[in-house]
C-alpha positions in Angstrom: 7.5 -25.1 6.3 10.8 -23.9 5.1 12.3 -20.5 5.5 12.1 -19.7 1.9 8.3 -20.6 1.1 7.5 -18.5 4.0 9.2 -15.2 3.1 7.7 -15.8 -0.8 4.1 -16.8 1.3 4.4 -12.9 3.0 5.9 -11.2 -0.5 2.9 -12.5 -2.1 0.6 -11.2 0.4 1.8 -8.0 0.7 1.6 -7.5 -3.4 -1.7 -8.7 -3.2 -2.6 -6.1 -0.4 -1.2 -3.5 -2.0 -3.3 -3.8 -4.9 -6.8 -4.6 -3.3 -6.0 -1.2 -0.8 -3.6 0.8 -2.4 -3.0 3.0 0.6 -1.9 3.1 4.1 -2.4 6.3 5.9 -5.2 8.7 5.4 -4.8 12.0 7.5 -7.0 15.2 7.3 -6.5 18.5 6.2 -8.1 21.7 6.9 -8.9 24.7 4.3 -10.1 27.9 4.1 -12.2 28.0 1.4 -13.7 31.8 1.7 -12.3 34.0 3.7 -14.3 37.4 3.6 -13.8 39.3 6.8 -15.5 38.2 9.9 -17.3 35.1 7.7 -14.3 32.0 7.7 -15.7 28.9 5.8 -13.3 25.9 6.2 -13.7 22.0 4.7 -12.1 18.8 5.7 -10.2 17.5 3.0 -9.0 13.4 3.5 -5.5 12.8 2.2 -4.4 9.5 1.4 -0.4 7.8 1.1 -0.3 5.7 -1.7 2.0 3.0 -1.9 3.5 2.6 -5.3 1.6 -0.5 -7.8 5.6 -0.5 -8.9 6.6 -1.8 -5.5 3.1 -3.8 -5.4 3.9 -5.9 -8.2 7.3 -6.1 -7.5 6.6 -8.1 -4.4 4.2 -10.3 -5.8 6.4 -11.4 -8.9 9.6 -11.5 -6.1 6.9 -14.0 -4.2 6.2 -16.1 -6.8 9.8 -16.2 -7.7 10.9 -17.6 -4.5 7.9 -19.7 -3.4 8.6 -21.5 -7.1 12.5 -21.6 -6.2 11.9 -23.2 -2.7 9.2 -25.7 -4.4 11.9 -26.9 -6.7 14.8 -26.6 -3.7 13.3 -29.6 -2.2 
């Protein structure tokens, strides 16, 4: 397998993870939500890094691109 199908093989499958998860990292957060004296109420609230559909599709169409340009290289 050349060089080329298997960079446009790992584009592809990186596009297509970045749609089916959309984010990476999730990390937690904690907030007062009443804060009346001696009575301190918190919640956990989840966070999530997004990674851009932009970048997602990019890297699928840059896949494609070069997957089709090494098929027609050899």
């Amino acid at each position: 397998m050349s060089q080329l199908r298997t960079i446009g093989l790992v584009l592809i499958m990186l596009g297509i993870l970045s749609f089916s998860y959309g984010g990476f990292i999730t990390y937690r957060t904690r907030e007062r939500v009443i804060d009346a004296g001696p009575i301190q109420v918190t919640a956990d609230k989840t966070h999530k890094i997004r990674f851009p559909e932009v970048a997602g599709a990019i890297a699928l169409i840059g896949g494609v691109s070069v997957l089709v340009a090494s098929v027609r290289k050899t």
